[in-house]
C-alpha positions as CSV (number, residue, x, y, z in Angstrom):
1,X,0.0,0.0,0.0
2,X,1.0,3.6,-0.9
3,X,2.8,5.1,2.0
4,X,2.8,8.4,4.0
5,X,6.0,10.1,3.7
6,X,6.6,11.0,7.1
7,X,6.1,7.9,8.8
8,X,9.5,6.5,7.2
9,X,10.8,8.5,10.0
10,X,10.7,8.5,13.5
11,X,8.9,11.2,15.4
12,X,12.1,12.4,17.4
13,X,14.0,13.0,13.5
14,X,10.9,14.8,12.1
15,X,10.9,17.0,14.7
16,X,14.4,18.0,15.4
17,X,14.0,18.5,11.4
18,X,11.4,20.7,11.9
19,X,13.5,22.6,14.6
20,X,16.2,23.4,12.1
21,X,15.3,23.9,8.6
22,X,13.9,27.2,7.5
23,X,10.4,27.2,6.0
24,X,9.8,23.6,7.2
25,X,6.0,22.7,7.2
26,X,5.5,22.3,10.3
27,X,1.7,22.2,10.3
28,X,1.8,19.3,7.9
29,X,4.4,17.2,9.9
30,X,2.6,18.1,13.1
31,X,-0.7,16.8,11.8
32,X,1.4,13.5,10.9
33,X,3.3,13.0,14.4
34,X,0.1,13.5,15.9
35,X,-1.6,11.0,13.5
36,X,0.8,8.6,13.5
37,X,1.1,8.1,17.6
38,X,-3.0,8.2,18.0
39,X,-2.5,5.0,16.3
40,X,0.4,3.9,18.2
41,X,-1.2,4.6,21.2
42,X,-3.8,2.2,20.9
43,X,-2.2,-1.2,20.0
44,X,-2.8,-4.2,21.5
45,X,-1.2,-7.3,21.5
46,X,-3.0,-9.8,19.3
47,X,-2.4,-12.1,22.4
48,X,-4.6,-10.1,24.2
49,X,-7.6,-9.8,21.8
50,X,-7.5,-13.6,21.0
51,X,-7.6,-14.1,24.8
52,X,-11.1,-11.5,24.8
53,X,-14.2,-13.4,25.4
54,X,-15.8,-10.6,23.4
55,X,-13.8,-11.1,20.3
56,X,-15.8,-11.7,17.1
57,X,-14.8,-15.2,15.8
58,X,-14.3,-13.8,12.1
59,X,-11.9,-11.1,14.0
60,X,-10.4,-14.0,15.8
61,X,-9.4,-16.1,12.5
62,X,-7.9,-13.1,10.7
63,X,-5.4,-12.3,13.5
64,X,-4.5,-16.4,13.2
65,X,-4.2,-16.1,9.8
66,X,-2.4,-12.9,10.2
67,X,-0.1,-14.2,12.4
68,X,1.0,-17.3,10.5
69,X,1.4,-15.3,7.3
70,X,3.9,-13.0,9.2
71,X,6.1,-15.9,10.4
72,X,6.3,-17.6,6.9
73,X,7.2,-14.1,5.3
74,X,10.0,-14.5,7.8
75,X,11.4,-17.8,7.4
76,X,10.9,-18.4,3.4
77,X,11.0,-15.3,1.9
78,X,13.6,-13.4,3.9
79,X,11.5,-10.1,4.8
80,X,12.1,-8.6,8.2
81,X,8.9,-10.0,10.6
82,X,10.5,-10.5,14.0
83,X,8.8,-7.1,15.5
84,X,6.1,-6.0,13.0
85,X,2.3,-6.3,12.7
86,X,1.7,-8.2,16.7
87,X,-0.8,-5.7,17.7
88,X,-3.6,-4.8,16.9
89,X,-5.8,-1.5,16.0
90,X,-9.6,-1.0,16.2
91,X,-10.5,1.3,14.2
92,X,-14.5,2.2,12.4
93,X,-12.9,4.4,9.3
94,X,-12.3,2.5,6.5
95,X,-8.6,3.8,5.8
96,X,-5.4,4.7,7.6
97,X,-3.9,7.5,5.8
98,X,-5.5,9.2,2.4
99,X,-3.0,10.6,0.2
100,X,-3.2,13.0,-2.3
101,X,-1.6,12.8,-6.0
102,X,-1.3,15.6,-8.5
103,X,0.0,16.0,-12.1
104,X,0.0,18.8,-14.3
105,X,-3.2,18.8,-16.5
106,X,-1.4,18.0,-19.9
107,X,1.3,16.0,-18.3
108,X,2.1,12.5,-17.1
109,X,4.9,14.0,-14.9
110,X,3.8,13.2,-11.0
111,X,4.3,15.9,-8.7
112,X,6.6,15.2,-6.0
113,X,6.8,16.3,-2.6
114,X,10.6,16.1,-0.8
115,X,11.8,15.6,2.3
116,X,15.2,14.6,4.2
117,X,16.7,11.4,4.8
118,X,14.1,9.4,2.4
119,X,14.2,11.8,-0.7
120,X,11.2,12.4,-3.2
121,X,8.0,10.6,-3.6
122,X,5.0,11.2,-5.7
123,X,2.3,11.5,-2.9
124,X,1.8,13.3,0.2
125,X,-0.1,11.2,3.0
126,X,-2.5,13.1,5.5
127,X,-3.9,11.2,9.0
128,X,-7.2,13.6,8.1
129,X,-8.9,13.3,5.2
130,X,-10.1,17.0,5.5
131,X,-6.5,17.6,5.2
132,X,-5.9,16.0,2.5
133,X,-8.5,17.1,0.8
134,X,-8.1,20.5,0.9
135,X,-4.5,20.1,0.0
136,X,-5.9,18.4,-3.0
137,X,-8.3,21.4,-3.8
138,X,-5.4,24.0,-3.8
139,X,-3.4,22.0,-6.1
140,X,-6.7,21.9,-8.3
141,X,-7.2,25.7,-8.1
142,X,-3.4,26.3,-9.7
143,X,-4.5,23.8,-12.9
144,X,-3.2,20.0,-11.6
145,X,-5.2,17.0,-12.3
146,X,-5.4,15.8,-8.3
147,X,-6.8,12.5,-6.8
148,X,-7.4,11.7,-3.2
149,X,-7.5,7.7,-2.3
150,X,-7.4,6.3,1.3
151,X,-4.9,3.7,2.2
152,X,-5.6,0.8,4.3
153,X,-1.7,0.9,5.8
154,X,1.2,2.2,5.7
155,X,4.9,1.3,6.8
156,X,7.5,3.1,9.0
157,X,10.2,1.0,7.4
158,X,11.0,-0.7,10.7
159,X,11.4,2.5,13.1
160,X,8.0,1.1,14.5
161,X,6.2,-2.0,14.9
162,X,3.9,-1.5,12.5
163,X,0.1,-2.7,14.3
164,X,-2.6,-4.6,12.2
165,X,-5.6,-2.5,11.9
166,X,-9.3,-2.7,11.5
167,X,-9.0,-2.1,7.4
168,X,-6.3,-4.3,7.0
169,X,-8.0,-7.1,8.1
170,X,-11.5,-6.3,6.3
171,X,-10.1,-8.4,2.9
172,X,-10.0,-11.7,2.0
173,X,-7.4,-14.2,2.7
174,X,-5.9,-14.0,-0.3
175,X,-5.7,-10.4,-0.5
176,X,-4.7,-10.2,3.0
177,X,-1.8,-12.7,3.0
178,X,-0.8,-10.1,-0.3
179,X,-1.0,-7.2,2.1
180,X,1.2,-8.1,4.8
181,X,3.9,-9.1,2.9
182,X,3.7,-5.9,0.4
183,X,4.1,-4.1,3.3
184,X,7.0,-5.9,4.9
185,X,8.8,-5.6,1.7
186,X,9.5,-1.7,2.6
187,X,10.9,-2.7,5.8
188,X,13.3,-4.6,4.0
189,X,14.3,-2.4,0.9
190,X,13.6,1.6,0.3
191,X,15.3,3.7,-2.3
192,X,15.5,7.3,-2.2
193,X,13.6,9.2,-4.7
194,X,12.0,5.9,-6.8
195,X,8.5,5.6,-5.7
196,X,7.9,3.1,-9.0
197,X,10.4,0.6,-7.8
198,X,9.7,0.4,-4.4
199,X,6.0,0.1,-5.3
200,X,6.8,-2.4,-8.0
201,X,8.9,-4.7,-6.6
202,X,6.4,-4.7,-2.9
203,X,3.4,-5.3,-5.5
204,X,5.3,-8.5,-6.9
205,X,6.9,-10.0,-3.8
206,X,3.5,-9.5,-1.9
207,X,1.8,-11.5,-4.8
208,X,4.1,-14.0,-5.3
209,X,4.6,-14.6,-2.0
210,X,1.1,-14.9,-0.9
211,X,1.2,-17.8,-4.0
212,X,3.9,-19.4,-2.1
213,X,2.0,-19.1,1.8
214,X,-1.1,-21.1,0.2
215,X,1.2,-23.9,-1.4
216,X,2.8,-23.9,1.8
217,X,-0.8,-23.9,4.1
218,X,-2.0,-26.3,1.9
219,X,-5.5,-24.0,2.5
220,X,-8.0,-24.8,-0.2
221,X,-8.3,-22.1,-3.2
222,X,-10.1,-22.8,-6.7
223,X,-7.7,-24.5,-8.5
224,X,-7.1,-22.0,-11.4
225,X,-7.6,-18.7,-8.4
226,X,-4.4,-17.1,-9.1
227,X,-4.9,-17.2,-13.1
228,X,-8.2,-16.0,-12.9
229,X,-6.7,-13.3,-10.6
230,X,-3.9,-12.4,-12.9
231,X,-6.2,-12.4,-15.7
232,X,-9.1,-9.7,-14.2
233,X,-5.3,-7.2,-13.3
234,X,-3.8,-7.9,-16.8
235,X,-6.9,-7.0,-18.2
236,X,-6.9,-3.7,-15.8
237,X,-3.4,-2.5,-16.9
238,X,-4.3,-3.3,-20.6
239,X,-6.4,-0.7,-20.2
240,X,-4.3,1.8,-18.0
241,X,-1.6,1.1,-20.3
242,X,-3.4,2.2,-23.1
243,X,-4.7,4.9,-22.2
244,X,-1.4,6.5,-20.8
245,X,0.5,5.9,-23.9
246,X,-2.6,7.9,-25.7
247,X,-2.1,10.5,-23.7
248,X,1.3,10.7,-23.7
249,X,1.7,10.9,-27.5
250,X,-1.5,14.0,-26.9
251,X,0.8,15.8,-24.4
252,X,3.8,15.7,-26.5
253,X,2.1,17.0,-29.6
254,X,2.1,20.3,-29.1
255,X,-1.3,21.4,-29.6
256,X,-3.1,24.2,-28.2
257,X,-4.6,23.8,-24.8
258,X,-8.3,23.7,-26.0
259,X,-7.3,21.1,-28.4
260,X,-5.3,19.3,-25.8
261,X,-8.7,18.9,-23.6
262,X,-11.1,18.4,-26.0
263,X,-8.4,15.0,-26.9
264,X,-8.1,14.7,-23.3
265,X,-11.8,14.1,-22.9
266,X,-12.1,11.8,-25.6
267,X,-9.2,9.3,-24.6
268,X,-10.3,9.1,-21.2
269,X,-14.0,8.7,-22.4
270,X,-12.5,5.6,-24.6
271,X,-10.9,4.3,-21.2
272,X,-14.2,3.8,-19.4
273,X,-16.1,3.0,-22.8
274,X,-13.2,-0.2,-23.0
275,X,-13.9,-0.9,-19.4
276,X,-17.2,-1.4,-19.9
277,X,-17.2,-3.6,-22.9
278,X,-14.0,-5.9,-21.5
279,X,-16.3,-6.0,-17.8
280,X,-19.5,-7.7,-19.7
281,X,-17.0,-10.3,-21.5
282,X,-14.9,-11.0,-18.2
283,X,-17.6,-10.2,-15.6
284,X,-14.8,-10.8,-12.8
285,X,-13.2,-7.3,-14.4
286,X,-16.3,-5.6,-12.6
287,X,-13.9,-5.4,-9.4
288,X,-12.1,-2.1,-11.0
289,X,-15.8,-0.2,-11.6
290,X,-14.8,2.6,-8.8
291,X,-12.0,3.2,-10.5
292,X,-13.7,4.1,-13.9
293,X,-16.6,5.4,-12.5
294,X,-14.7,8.3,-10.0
295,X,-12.2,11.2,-11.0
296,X,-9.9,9.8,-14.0
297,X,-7.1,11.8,-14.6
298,X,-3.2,12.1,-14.9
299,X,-2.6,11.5,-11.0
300,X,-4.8,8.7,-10.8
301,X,-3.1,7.2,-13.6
302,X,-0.4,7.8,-12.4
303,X,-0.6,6.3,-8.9
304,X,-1.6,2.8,-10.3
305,X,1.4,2.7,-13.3
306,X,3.5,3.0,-9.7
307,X,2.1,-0.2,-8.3
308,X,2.5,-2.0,-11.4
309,X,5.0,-0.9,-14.1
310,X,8.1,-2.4,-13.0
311,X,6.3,-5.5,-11.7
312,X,7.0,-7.4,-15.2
313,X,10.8,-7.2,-14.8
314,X,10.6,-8.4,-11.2
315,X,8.8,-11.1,-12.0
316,X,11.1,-12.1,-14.9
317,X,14.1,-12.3,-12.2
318,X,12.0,-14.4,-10.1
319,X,11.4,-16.6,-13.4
320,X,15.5,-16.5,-13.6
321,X,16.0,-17.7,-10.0
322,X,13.5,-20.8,-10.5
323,X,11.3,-19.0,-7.5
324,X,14.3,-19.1,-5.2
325,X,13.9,-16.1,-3.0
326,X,17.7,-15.6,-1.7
327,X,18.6,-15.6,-5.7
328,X,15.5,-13.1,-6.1
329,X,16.9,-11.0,-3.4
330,X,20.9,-11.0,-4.6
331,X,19.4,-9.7,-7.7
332,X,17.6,-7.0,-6.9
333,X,20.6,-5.5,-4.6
334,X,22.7,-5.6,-7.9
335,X,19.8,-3.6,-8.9
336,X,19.8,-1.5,-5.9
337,X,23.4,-0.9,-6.5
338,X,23.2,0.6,-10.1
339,X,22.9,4.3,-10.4
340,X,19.2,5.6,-11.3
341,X,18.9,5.5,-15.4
342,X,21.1,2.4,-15.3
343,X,18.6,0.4,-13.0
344,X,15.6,1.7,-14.7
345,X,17.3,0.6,-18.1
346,X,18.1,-2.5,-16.8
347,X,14.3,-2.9,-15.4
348,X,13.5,-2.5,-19.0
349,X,15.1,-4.5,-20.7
350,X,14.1,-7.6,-18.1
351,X,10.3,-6.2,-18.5
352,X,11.0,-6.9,-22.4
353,X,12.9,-10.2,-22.1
């Protein structure tokens, strides 16, 4: 899941940052200290809810489930689980953090928000929606193409341990055991400044790896449930895909900015015209509606290429290793290791391969 910048620092750094640099926003990371230990402040142990008498049963078998998903990400895939995600947050909103994402109106260039010690990324998490929402409409007002989606978690690359909350849990299995491990993939591995690739390669090790928990388990799925799974998100990014290399070639054409929007309008028409004839042929596509149906623009396009773009190239090293995870790993540290346009060329040419 998409994370808020400021909680891939501890509280004590943000604030002696805050102490010392001139013109630091110090309403913004105030808001986030403040959000961030609210929810710290409330963990319990998963012990102690399994030991309630009042604890639902359906509550109950997600924290197992939780629980044993955490200690295989450990042992077989080599992702840092020793002190992460054994507590537990109750919480009645349906998201942790929203965050808001903004590109110029005739550009698929993200916007970026900076900040010391983890560099650049392309969204800017709020604890308040309000927040972030009005942060959103001021971005609007100067002429960006904004969007405003909640996330269900977020990581503090291992300053914290992370809890389990309310929305996290509120998925199925599947999707869960994908969850936990996306997000213990930032604990492991975070590069400065490359929001893509630290999106990517969580997005592949979290599905893969939840692939590899269920062959482990030996829990029942429909035989052919990860195909079919694959299937309904290749179909998705066919279409995202698409429709950012149609606007692309519009941006670059130079045309006046009436013309630009009128084109603008049409391709992004086409998108949810596609949508709706691929849904009624693979019904199961139906999932992605909200997306289609809400704001489509630039940022939102943006934010899912993030998730997704690099994911082909990670999961041809995977392929390479023969689904050997300390292989996988030793690869993506030579990546790691390159400088920036090397390992981007280099995640091309494996996408291609």
């Amino acid at each position: 899941m998409r994370l808020s910048p400021l909680c891939k620092l501890p509280a004590v750094a943000v604030l002696l940052l805050c102490g010392v640099l001139a013109g630091c926003q110090v309403g913004y990371y105030g808001q986030a200290v403040k959000g961030h230990w609210s929810l710290m402040g409330k963990r319990e142990p998963v012990s102690t809810v399994l030991a309630d008498a009042n604890t639902s049963p359906a509550l109950a078998g997600k924290l197992r489930f939780s629980q044993q998903v955490i200690a295989f990400a450990g042992e077989a895939l080599s992702l840092p689980a020793d002190d992460v995600y054994h507590q537990y947050v109750a919480l009645e909103q349906d998201a942790v953090v929203w965050n808001v994402l903004a590109a110029p109106a005739y550009s698929l260039a993200p916007k970026t928000w900076c900040y010391l010690m983890i560099g650049c990324v392309s969204y800017r998490g709020y604890f308040d929606k309000g927040r972030a929402t009005r942060e959103a409409e001021a971005l609007a007002e100067d002429g960006m193409d904004t969007f405003v989606g909640g996330a269900i978690a977020y990581s503090t690359l291992g300053w914290f341990a992370d809890p389990l909350t309310t929305p996290m849990l509120d998925r199925s299995r599947p999707s869960l055991a994908q969850l936990l491990i996306h997000e213990l993939v930032h604990r492991k591995l975070y590069i400065k400044d490359d929001t893509r690739f630290n999106e990517s390669l969580a997005t592949l090790v979290g599905r893969e790896g939840a692939v590899d928990y269920f062959a482990h388990s030996g829990e029942p799925l429909a035989a052919d449930y990860w195909e079919q799974r694959e299937q309904v998100q290749d179909a998705f990014m066919a279409i995202v895909q698409a429709t950012r290399g149609a606007l692309k070639t519009l941006y670059a054409s130079q045309q006046d900015e009436d013309a630009l929007a009128r084109e603008k309008t049409r391709i992004l028409q086409q998108a949810r015209d596609r949508f709706a004839r691929d849904s009624q042929a693979q019904p199961a596509l139906k999932a992605y509606a909200g997306f289609f149906d809400g704001r489509l623009n630039n940022a939102r396009l943006n934010g899912v290429s993030d998730y997704n773009d690099y994911v082909p190239a990670f999961a041809r090293l995977l392929d390479q290793c023969r689904r050997d995870w300390g292989c996988f790993w030793q690869q993506v540290d030579n990546l790691v290791a390159m400088k920036d346009t090397q390992r981007k060329q280099a995640l091309e040419a494996l996408a291609w391969n």
